[in-house]
NUZA-291552 format. One record per atom (N, C-alpha, C): residue in three letters; atom name; x, y, z; residue number from 1. Coordinates in steps of 0.05 Angstrom, whole numbers, plus 5000, padded with zeros to 4 digits. Layout:
REM residues N
R / ALA / CA / X / Y / Z / NUM
...
//
This chain:
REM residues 91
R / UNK / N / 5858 / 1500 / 8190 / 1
R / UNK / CA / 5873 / 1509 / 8166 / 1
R / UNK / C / 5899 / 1493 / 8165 / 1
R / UNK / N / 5906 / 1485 / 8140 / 2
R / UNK / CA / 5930 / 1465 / 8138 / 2
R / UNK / C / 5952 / 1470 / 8110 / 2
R / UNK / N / 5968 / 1471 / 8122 / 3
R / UNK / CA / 5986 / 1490 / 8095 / 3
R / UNK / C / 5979 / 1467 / 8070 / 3
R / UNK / N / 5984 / 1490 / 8051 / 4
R / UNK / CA / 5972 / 1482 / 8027 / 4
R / UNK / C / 6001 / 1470 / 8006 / 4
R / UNK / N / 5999 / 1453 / 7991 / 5
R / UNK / CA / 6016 / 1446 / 7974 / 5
R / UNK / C / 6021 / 1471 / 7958 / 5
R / UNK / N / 6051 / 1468 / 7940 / 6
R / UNK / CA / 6057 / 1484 / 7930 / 6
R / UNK / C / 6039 / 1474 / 7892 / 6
R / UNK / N / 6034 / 1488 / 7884 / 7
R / UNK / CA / 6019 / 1478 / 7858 / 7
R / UNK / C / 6042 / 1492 / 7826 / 7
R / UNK / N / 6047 / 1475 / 7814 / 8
R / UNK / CA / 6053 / 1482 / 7793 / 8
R / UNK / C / 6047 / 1504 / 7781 / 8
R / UNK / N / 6069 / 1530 / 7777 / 9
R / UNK / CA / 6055 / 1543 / 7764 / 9
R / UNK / C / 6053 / 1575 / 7780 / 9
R / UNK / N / 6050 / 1559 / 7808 / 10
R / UNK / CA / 6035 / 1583 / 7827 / 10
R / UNK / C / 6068 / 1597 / 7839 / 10
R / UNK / N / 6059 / 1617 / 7851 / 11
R / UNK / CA / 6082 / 1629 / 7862 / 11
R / UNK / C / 6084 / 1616 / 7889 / 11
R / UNK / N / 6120 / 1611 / 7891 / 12
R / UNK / CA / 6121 / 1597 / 7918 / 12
R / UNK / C / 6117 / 1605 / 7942 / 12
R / UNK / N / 6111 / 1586 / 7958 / 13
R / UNK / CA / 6101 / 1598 / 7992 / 13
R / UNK / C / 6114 / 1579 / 8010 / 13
R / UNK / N / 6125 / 1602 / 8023 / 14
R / UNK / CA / 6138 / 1585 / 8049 / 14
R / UNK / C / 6116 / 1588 / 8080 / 14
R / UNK / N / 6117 / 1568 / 8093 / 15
R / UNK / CA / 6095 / 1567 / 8118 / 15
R / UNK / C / 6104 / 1570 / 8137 / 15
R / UNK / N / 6118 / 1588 / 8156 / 16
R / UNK / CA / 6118 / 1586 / 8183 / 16
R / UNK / C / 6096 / 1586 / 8209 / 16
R / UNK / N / 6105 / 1562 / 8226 / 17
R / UNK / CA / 6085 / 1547 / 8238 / 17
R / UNK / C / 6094 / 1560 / 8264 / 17
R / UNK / N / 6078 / 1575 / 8284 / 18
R / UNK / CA / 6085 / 1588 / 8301 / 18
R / UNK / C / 6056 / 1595 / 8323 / 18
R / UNK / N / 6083 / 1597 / 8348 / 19
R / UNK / CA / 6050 / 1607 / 8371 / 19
R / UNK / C / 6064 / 1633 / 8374 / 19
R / UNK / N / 6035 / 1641 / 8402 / 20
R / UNK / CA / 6041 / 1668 / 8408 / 20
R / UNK / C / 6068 / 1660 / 8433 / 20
R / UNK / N / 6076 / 1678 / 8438 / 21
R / UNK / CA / 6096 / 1686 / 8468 / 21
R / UNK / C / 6123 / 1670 / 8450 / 21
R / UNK / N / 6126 / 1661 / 8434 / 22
R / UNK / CA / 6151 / 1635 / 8430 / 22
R / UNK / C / 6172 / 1658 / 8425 / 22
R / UNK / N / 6200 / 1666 / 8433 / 23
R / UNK / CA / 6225 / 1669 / 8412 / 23
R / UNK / C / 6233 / 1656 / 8405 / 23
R / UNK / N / 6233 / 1632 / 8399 / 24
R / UNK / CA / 6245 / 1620 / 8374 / 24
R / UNK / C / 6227 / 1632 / 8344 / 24
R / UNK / N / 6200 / 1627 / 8353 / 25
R / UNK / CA / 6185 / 1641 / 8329 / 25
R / UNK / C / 6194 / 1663 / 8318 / 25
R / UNK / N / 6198 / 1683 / 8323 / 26
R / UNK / CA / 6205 / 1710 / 8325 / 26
R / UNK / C / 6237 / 1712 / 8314 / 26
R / UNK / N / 6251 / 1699 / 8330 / 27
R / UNK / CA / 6282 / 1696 / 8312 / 27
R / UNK / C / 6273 / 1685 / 8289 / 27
R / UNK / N / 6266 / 1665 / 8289 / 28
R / UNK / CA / 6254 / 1649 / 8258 / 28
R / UNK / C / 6241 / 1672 / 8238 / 28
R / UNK / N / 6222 / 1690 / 8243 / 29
R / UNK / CA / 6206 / 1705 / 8231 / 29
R / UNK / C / 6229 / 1724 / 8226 / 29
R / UNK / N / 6242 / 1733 / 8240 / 30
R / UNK / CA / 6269 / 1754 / 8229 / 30
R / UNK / C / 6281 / 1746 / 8205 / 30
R / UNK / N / 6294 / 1727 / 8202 / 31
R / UNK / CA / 6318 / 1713 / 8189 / 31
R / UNK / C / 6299 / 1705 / 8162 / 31
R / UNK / N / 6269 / 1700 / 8169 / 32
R / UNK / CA / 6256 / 1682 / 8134 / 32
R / UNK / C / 6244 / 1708 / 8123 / 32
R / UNK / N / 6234 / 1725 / 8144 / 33
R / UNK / CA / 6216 / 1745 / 8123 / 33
R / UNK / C / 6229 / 1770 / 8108 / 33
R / UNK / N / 6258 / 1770 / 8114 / 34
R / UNK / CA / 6272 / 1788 / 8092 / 34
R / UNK / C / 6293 / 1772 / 8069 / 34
R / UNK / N / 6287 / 1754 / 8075 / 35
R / UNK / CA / 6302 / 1725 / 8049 / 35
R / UNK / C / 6277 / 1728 / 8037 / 35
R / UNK / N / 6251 / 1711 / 8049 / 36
R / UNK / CA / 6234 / 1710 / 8024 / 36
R / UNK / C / 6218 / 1741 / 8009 / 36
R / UNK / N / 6223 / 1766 / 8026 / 37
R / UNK / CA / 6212 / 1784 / 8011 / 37
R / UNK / C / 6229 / 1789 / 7993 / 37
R / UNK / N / 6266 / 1785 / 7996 / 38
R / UNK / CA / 6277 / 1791 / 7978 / 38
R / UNK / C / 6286 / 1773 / 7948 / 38
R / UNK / N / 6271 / 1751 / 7963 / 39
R / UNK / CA / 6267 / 1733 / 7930 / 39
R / UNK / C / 6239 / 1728 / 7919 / 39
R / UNK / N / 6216 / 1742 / 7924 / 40
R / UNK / CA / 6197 / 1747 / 7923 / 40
R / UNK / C / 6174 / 1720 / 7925 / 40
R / UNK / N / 6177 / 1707 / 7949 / 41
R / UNK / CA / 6169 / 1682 / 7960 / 41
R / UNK / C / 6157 / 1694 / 7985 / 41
R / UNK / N / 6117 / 1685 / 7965 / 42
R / UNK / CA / 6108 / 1691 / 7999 / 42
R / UNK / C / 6110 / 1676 / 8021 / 42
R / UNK / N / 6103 / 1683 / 8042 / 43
R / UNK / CA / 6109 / 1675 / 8069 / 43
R / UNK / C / 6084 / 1683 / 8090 / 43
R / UNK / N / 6079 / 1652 / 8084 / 44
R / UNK / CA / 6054 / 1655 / 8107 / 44
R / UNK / C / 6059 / 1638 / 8138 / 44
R / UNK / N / 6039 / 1657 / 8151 / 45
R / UNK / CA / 6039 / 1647 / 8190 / 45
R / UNK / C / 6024 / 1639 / 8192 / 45
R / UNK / N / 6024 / 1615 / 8208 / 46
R / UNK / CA / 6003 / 1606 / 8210 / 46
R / UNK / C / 6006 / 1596 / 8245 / 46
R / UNK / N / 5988 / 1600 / 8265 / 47
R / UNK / CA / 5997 / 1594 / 8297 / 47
R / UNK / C / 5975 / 1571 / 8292 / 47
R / UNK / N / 5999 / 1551 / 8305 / 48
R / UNK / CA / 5990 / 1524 / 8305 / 48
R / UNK / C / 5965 / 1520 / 8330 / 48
R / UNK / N / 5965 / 1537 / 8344 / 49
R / UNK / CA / 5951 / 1540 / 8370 / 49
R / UNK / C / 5920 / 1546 / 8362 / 49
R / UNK / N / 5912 / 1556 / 8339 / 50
R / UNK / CA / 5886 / 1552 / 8327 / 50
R / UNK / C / 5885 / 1539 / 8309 / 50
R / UNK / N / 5897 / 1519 / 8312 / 51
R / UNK / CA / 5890 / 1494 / 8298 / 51
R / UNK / C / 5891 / 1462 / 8310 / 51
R / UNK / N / 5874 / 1443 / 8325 / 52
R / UNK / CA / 5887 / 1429 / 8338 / 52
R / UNK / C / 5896 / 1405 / 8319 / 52
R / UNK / N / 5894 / 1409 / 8288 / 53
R / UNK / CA / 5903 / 1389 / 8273 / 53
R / UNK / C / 5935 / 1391 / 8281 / 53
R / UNK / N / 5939 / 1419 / 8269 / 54
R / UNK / CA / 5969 / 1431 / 8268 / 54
R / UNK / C / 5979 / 1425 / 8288 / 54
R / UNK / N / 5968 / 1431 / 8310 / 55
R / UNK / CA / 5978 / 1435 / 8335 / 55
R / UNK / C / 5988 / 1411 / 8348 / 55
R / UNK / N / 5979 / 1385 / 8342 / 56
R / UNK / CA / 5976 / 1349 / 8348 / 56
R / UNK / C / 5998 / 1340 / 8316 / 56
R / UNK / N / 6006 / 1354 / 8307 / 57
R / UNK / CA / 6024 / 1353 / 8289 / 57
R / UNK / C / 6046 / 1367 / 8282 / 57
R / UNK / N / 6052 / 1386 / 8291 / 58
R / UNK / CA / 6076 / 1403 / 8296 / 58
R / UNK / C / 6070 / 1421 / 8321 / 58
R / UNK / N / 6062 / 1418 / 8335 / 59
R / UNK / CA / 6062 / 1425 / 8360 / 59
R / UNK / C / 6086 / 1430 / 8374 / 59
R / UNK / N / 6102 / 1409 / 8379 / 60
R / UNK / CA / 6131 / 1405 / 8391 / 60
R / UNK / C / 6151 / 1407 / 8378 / 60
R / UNK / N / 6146 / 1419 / 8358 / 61
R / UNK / CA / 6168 / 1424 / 8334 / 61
R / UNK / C / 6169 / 1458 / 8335 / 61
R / UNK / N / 6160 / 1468 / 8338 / 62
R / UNK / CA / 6150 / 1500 / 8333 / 62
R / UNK / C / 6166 / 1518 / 8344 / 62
R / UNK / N / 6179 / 1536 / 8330 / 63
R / UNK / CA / 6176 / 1535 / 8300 / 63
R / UNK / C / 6178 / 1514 / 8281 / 63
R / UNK / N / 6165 / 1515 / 8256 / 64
R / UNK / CA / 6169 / 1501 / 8237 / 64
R / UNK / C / 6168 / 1518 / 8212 / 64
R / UNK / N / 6190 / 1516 / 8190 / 65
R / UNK / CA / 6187 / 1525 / 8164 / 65
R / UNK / C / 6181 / 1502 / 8145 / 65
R / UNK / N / 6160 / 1509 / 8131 / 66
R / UNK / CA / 6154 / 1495 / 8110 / 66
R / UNK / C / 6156 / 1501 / 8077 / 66
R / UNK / N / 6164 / 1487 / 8062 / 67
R / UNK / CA / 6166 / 1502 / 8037 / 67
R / UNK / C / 6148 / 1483 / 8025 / 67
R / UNK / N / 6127 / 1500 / 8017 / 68
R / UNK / CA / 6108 / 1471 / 7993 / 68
R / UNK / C / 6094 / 1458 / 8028 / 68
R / UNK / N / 6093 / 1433 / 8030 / 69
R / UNK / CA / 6087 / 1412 / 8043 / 69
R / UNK / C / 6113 / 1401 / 8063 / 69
R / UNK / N / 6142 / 1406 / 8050 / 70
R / UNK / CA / 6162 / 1400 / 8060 / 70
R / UNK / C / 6174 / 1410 / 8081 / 70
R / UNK / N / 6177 / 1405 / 8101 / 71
R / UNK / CA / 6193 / 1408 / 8123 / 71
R / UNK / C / 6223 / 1414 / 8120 / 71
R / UNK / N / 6217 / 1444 / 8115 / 72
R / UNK / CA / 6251 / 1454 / 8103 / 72
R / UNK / C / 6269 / 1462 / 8146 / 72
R / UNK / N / 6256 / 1466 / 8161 / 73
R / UNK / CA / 6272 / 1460 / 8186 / 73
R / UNK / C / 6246 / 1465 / 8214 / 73
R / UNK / N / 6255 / 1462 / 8241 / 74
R / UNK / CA / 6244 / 1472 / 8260 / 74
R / UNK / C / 6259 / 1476 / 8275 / 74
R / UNK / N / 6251 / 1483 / 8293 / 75
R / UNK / CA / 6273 / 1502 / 8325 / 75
R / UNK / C / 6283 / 1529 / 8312 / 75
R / UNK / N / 6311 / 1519 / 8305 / 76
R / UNK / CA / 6320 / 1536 / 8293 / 76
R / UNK / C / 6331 / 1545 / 8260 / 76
R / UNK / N / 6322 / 1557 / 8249 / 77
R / UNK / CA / 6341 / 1551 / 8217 / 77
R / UNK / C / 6346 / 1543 / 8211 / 77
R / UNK / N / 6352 / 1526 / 8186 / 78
R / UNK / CA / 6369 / 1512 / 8182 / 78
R / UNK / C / 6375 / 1528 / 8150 / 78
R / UNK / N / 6403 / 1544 / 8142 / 79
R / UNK / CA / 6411 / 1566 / 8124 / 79
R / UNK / C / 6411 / 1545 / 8092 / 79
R / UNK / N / 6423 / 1521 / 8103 / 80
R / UNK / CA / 6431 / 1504 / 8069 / 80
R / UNK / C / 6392 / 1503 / 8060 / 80
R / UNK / N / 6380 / 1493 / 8079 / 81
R / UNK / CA / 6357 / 1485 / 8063 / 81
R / UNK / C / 6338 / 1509 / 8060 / 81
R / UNK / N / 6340 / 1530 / 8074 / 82
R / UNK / CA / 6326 / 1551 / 8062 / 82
R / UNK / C / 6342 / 1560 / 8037 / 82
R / UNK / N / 6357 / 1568 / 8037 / 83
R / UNK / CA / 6373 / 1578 / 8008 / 83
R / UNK / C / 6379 / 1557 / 7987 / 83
R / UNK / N / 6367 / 1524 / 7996 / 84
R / UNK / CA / 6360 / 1506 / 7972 / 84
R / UNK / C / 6332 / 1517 / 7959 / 84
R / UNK / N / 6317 / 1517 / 7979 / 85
R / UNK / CA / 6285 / 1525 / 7969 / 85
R / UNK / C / 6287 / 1551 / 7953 / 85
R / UNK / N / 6297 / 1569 / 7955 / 86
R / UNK / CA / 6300 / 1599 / 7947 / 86
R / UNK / C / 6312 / 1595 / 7914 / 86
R / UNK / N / 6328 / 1581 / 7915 / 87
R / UNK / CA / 6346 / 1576 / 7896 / 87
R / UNK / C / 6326 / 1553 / 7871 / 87
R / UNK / N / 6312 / 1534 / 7878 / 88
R / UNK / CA / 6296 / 1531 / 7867 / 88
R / UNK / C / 6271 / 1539 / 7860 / 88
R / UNK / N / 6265 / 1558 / 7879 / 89
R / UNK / CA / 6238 / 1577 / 7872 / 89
R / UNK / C / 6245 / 1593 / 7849 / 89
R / UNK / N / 6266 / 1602 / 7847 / 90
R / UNK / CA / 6275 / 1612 / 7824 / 90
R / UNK / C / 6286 / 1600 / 7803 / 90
R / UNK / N / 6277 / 1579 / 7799 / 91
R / UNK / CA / 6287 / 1565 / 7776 / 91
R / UNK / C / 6310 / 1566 / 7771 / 91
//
């Protein structure tokens, strides 16, 4: 499974790319999933660890947030480019 583009039209989705045991994941999953519930941007998980596309491609990055296709940060947060994405999800 491979995050999906954002499509014209559609409601936006942000992708966090995550394994099991990680806290960085988990801090990451704190801080995005009450931003995007409260701008009403779904937010999907996806563990790169059943996927060995994902996994040979953000593997060593992980966490990863994705908005659309785009690589909005990994490791840790990054606040300007999530609240760019948010800010444009909302027109």
């Amino acid at each position: 499974m491979s995050p999906e583009p954002e499509g014209a039209g559609e409601r936006p989705e942000l992708t966090l790319l995550v394994r099991a045991y990680c806290h960085l994941c988990d801090e990451m999953r704190n801080v995005v999933a009450p931003i995007a519930e409260a701008a009403g941007i779904a937010l999907r998980e996806v563990d790169v660890d059943g996927d060995p596309a994902l996994d040979a491609r953000w593997g060593e990055l992980v966490p990863v947030l994705l908005g659309g296709k785009r690589e909005l940060c990994h490791y840790r947060i990054d606040p300007q480019a999530l609240a760019a994405f948010v800010a444009d999800a909302r027109g």
